[in-house]
N, CA, C and O atoms as a printed pandas DataFrame, in Angstrom:
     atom_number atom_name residue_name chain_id  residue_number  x_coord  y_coord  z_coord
0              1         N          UNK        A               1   20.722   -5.502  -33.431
1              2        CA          UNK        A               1   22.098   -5.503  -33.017
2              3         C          UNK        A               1   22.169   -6.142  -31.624
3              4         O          UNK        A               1   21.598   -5.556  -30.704
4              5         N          UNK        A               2   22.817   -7.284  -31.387
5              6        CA          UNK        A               2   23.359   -8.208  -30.093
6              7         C          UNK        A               2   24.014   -6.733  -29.243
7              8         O          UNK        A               2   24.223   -5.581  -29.625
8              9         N          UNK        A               3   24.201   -7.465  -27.894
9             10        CA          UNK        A               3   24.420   -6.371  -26.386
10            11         C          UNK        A               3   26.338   -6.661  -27.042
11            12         O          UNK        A               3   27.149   -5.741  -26.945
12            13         N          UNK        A               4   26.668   -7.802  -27.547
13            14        CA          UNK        A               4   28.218   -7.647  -28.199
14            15         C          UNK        A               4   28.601   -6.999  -29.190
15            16         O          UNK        A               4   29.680   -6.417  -29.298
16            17         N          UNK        A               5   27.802   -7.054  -29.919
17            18        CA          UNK        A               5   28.399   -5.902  -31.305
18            19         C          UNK        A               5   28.041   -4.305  -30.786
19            20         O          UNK        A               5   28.412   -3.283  -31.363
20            21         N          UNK        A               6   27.200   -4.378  -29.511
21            22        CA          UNK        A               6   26.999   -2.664  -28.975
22            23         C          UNK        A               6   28.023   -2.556  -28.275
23            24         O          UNK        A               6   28.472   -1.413  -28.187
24            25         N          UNK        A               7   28.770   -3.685  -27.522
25            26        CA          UNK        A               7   29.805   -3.410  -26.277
26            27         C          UNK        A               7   31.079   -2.991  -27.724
27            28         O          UNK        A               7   31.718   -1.943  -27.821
28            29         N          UNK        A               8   31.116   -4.151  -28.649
29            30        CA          UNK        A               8   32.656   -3.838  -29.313
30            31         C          UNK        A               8   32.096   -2.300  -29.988
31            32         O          UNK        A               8   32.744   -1.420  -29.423
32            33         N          UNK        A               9   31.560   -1.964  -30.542
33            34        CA          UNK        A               9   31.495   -0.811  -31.254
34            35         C          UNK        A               9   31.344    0.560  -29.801
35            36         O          UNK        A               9   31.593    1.709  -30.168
36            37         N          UNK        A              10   31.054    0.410  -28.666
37            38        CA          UNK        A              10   31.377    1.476  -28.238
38            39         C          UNK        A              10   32.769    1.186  -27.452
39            40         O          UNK        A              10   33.287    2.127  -26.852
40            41         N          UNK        A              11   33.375   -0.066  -27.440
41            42        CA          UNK        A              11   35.031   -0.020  -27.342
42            43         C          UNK        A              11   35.843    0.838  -28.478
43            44         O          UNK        A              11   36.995    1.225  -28.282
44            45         N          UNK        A              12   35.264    1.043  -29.447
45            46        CA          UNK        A              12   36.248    0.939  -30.984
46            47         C          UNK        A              12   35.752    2.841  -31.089
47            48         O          UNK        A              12   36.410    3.618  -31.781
48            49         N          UNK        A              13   34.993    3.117  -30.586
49            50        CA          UNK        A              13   34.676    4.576  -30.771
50            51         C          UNK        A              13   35.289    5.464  -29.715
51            52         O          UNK        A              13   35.173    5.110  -28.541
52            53         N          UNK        A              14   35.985    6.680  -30.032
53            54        CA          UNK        A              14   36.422    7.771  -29.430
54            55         C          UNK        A              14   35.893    8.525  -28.459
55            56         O          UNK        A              14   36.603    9.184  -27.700
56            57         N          UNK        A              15   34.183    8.492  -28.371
57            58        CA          UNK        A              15   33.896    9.180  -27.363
58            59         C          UNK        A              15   32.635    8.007  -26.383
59            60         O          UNK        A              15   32.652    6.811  -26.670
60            61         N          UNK        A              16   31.884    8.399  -25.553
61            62        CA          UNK        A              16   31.015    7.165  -25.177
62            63         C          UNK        A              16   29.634    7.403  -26.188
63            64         O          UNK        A              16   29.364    8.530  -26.602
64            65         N          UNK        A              17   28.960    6.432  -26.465
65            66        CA          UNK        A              17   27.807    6.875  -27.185
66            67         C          UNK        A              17   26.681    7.918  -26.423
67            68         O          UNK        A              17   26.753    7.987  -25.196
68            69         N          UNK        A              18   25.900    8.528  -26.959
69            70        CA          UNK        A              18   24.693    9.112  -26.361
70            71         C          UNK        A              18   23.915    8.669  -26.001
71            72         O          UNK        A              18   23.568    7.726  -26.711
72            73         N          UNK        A              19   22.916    8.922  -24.576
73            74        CA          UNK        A              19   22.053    8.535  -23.999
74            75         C          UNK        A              19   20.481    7.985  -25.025
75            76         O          UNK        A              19   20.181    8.062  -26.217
76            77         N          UNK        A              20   20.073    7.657  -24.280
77            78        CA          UNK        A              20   18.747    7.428  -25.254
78            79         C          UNK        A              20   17.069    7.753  -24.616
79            80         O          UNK        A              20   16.286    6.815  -24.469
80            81         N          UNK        A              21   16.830    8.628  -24.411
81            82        CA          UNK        A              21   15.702    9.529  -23.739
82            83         C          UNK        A              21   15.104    8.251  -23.680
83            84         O          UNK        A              21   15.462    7.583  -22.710
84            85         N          UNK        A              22   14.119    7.612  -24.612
85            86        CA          UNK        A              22   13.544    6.042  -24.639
86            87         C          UNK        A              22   13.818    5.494  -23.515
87            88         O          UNK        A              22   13.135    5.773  -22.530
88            89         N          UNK        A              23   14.445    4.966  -23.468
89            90        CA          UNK        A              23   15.025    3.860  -22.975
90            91         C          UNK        A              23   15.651    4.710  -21.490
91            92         O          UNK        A              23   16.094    3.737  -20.880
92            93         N          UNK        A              24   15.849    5.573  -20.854
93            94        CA          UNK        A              24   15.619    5.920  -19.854
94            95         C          UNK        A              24   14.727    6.116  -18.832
95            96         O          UNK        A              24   14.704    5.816  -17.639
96            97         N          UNK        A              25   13.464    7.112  -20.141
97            98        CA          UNK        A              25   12.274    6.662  -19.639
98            99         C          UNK        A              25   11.613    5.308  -19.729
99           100         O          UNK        A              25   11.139    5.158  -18.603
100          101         N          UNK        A              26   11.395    4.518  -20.259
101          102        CA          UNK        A              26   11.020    3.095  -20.220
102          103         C          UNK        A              26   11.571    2.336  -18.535
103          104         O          UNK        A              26   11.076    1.520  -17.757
104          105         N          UNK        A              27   12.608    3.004  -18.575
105          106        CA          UNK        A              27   13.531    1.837  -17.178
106          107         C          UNK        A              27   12.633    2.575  -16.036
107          108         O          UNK        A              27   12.257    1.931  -15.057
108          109         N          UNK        A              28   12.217    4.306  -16.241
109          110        CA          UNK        A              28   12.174    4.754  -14.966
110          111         C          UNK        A              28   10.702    4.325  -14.879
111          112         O          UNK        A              28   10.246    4.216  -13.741
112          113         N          UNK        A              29    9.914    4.074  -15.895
113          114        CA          UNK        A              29    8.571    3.594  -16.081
114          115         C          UNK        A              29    8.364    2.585  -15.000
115          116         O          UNK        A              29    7.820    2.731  -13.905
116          117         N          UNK        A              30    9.055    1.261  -15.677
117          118        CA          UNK        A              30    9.039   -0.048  -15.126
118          119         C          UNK        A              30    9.548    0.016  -13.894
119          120         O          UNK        A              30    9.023   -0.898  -13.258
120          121         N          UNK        A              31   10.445    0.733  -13.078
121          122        CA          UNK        A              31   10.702    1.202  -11.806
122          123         C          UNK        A              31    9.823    1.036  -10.903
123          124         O          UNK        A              31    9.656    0.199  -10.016
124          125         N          UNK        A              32    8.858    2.658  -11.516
125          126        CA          UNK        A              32    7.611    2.887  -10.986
126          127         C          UNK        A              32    6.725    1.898  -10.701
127          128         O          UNK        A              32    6.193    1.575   -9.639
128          129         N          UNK        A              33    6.603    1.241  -12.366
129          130        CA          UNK        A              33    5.579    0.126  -12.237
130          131         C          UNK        A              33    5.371   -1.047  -11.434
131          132         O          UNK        A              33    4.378   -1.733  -11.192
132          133         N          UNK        A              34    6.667   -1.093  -11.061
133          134        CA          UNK        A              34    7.320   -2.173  -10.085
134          135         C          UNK        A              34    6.989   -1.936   -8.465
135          136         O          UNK        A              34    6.583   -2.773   -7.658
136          137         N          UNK        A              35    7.218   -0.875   -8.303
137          138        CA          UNK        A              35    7.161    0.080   -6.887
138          139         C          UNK        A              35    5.282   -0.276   -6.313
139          140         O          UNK        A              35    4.627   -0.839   -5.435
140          141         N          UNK        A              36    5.156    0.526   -7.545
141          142        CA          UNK        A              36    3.475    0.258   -7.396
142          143         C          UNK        A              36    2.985   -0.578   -7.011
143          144         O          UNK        A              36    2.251   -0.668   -6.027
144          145         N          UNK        A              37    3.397   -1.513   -7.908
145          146        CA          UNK        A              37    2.652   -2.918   -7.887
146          147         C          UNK        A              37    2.935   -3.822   -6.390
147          148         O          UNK        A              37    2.214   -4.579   -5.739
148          149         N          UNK        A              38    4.208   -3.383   -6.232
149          150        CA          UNK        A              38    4.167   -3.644   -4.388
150          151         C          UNK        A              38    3.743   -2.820   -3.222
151          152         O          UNK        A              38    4.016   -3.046   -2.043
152          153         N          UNK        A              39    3.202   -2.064   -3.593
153          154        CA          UNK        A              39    2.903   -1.236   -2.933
154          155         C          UNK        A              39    0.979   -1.259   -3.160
155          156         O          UNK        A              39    0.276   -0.408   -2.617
156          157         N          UNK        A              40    0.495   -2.201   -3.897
157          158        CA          UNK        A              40   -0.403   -2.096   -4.089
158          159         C          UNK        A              40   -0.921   -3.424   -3.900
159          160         O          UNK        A              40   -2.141   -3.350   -3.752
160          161         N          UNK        A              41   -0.369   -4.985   -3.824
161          162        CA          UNK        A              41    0.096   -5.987   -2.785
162          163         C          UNK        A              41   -0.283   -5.507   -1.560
163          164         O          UNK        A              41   -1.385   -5.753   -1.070
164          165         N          UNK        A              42    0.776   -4.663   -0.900
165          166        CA          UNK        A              42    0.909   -4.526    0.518
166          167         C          UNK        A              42   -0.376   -4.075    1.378
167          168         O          UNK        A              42   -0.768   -4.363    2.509
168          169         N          UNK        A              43   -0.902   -3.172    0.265
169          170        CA          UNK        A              43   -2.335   -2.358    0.709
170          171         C          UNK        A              43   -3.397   -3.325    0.874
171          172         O          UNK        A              43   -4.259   -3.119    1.728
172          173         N          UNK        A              44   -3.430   -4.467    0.069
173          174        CA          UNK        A              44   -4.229   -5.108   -0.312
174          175         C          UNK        A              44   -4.430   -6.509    0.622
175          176         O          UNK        A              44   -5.405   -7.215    0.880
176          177         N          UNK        A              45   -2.775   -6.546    1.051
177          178        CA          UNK        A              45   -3.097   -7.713    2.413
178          179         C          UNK        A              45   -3.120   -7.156    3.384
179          180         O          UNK        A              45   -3.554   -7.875    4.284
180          181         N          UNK        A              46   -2.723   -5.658    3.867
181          182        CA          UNK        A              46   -3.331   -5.120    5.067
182          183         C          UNK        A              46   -4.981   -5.267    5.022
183          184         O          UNK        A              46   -5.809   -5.824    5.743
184          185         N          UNK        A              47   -5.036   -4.467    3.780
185          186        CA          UNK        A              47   -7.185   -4.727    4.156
186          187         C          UNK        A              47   -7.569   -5.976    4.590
187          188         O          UNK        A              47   -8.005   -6.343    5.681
188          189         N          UNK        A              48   -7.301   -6.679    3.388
189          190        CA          UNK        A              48   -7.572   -8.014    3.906
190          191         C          UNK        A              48   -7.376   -8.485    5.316
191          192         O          UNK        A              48   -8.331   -8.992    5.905
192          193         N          UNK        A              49   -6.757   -8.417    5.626
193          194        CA          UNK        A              49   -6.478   -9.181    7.496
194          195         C          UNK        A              49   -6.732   -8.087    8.027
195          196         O          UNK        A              49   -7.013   -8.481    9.159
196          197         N          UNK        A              50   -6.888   -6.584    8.067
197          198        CA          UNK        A              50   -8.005   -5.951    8.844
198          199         C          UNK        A              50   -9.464   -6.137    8.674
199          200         O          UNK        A              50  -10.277   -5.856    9.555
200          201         N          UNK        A              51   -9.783   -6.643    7.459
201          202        CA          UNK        A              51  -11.134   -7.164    7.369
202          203         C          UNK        A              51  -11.415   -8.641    8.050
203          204         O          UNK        A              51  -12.509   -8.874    8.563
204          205         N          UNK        A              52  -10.450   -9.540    8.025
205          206        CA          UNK        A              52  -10.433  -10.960    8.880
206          207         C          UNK        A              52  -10.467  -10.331   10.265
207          208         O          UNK        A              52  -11.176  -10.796   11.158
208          209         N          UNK        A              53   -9.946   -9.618   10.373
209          210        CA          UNK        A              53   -9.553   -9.566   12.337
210          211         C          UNK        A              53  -11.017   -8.498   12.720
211          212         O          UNK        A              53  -11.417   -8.493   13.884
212          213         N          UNK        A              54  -11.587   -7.814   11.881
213          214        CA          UNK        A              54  -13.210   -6.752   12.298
214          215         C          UNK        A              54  -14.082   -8.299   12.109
215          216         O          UNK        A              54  -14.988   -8.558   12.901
216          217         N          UNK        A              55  -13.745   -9.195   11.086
217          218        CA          UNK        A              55  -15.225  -10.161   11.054
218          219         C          UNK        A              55  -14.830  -10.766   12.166
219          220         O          UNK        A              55  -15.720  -10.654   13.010
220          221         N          UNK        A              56  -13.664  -11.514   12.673
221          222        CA          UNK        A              56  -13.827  -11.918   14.026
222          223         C          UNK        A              56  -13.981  -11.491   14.939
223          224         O          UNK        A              56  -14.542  -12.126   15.832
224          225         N          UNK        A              57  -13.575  -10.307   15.099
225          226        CA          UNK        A              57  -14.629   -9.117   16.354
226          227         C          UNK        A              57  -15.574   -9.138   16.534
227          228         O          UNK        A              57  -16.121   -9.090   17.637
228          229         N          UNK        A              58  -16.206   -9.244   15.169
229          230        CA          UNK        A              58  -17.755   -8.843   15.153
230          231         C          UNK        A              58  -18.517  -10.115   15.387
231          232         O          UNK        A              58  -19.577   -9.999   16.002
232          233         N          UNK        A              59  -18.072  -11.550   14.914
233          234        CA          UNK        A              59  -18.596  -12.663   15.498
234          235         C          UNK        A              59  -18.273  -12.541   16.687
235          236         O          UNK        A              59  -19.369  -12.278   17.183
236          237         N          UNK        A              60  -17.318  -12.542   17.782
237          238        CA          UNK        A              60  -16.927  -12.411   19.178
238          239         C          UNK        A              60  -17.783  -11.564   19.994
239          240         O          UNK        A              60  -18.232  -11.776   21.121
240          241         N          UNK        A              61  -17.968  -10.277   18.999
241          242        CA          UNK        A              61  -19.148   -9.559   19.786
242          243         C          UNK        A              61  -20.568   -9.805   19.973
243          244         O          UNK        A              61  -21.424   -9.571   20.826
244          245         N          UNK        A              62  -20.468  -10.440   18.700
245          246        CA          UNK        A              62  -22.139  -11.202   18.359
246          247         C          UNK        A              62  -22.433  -11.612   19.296
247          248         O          UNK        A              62  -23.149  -10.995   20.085
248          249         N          UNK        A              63  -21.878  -13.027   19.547
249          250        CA          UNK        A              63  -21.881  -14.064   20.772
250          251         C          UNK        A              63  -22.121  -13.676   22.168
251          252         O          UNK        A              63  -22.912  -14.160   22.978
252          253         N          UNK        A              64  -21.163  -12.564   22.312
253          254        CA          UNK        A              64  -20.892  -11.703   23.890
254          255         C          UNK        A              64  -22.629  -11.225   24.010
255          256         O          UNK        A              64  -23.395  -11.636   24.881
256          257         N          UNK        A              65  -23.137   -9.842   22.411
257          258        CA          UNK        A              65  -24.201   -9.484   22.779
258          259         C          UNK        A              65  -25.549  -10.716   22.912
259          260         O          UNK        A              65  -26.585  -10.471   23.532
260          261         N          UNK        A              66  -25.338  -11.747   22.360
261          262        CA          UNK        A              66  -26.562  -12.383   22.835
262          263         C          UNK        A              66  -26.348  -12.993   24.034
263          264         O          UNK        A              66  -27.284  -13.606   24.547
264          265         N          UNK        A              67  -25.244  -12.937   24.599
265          266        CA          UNK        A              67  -25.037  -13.790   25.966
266          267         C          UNK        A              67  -25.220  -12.329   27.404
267          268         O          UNK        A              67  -25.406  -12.532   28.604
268          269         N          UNK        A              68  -25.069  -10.843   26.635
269          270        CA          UNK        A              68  -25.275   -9.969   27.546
270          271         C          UNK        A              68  -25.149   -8.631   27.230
271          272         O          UNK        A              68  -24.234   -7.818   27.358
272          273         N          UNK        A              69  -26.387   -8.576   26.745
273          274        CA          UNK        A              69  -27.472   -7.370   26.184
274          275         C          UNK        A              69  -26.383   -5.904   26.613
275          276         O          UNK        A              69  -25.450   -5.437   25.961
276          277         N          UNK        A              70  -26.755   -5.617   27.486
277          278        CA          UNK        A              70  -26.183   -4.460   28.329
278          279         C          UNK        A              70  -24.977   -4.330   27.846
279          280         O          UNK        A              70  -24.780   -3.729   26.789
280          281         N          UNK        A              71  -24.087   -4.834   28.503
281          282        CA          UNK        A              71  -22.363   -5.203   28.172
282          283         C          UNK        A              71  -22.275   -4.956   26.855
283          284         O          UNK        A              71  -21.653   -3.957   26.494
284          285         N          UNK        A              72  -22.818   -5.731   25.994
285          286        CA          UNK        A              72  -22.483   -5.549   24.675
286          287         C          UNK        A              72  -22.549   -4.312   23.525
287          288         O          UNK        A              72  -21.816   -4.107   22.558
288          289         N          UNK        A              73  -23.745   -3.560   24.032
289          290        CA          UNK        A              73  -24.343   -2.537   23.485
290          291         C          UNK        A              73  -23.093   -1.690   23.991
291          292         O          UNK        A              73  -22.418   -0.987   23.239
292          293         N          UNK        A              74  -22.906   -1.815   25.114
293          294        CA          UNK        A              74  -22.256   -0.844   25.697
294          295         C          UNK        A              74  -20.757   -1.078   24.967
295          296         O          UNK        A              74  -20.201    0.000   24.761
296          297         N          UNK        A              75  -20.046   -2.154   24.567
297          298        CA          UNK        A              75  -18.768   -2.523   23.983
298          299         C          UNK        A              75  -19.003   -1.758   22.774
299          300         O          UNK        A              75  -18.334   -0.767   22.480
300          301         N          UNK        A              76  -20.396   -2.430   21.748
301          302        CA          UNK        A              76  -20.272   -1.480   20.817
302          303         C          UNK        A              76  -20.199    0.072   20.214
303          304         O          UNK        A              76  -19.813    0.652   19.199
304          305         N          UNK        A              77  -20.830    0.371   21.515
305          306        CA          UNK        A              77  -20.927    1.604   21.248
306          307         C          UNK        A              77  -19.348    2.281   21.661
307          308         O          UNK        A              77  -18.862    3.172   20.965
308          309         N          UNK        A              78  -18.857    1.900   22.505
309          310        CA          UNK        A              78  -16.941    2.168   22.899
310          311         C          UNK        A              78  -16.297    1.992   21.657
311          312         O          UNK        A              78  -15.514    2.880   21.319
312          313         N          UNK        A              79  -16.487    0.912   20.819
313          314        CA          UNK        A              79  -15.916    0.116   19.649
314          315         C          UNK        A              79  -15.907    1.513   18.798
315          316         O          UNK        A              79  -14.914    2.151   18.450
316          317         N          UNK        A              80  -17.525    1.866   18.516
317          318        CA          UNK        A              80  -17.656    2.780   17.377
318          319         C          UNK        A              80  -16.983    4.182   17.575
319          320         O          UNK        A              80  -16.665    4.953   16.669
320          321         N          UNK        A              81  -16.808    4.394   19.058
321          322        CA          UNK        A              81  -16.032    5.996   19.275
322          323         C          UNK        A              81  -15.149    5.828   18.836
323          324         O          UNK        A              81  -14.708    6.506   17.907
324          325         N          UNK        A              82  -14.370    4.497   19.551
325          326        CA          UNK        A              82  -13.282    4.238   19.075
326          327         C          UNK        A              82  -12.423    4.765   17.614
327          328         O          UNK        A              82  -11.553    5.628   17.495
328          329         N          UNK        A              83  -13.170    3.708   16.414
329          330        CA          UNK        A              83  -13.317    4.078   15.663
330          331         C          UNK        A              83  -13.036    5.445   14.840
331          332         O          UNK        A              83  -12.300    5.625   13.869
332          333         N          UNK        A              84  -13.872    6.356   15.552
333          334        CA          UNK        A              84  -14.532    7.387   15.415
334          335         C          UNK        A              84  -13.664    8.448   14.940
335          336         O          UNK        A              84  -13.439    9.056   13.894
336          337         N          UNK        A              85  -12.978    8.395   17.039
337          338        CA          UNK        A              85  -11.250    8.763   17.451
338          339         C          UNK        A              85  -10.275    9.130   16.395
339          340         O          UNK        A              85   -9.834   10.196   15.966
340          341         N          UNK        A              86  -10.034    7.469   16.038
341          342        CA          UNK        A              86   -8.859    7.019   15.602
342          343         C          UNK        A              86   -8.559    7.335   14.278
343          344         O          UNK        A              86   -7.519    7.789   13.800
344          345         N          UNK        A              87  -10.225    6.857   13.450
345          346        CA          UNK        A              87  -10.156    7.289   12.092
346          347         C          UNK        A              87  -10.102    9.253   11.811
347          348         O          UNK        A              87   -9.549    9.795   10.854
348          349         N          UNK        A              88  -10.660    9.793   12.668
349          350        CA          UNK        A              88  -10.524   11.173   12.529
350          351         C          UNK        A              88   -9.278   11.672   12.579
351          352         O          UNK        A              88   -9.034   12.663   11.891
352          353         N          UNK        A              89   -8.241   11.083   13.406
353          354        CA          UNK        A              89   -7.123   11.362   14.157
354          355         C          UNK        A              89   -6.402   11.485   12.489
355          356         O          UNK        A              89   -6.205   12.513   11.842
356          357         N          UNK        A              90   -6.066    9.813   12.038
357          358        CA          UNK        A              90   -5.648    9.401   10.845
358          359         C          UNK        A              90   -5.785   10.362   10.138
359          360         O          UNK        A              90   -4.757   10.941    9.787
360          361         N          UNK        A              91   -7.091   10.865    9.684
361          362        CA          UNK        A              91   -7.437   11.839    8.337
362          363         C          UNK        A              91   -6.904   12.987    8.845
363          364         O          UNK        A              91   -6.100   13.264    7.955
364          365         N          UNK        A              92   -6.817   13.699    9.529
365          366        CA          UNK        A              92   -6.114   14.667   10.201
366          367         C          UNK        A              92   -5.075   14.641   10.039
367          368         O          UNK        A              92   -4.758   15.532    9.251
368          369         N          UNK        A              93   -4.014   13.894   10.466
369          370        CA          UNK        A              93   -3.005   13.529   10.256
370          371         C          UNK        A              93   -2.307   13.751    9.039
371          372         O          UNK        A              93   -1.355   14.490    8.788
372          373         N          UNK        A              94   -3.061   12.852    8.225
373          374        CA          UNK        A              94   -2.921   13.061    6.429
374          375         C          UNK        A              94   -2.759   14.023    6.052
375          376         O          UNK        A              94   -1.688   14.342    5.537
376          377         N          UNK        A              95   -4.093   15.086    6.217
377          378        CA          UNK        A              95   -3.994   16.333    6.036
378          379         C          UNK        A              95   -3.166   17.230    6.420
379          380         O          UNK        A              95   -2.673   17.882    5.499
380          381         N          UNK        A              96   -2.823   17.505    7.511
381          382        CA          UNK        A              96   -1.120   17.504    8.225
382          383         C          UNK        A              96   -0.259   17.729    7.249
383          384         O          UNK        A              96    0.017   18.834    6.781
384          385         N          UNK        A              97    0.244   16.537    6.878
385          386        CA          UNK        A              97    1.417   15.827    5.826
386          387         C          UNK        A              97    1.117   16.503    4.483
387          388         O          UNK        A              97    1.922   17.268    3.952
388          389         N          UNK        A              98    0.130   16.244    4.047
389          390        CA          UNK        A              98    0.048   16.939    2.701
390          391         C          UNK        A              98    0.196   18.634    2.590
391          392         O          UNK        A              98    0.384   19.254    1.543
392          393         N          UNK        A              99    0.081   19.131    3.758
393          394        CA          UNK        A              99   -0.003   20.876    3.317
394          395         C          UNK        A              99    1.411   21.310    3.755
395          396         O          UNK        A              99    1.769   22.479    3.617
């Protein structure tokens, strides 16, 4: 049945037709599926260019530590608290939110 012979036949009927469980769920499906799928994009070019911007750190640091032993050790090791900090902070955080 064409979207016109559904429009004239629920013109020509007395009450509105009934919903269709199907086809509600199906729309709220593809919603979701939709949502996701950008949302799973988005995740996916954050990593990415946080992984571009740590490999150029880490070449930058490379360079620094063979040009100065001391300094560098010492950057990395700041780098990794860093890290350390920030990522603990995050998971914390999370945990936070979820309870």
């Amino acid at each position: 049945m064409s979207n016109d012979d559904r429009l004239m036949r629920a013109f020509e009927a007395d009450r509105a037709p009934s919903r269709d469980p199907r086809f509600t769920l199906a729309v709220l499906e593809r919603a979701e599926a939709e949502r996701w799928r950008a949302a799973r994009h988005a995740a996916l070019l954050r990593g990415a260019g946080i992984s571009a911007m740590a490999a150029s750190a880490a070449l930058g640091l490379g360079f620094w530590v063979n040009a100065a032993p001391e300094a560098g050790m010492l950057a990395l090791l700041t780098a990794a608290g860093l890290v350390v900090v920030f990522g603990g902070a995050r998971r914390f955080r999370g945990r936070l939110q979820r309870t």
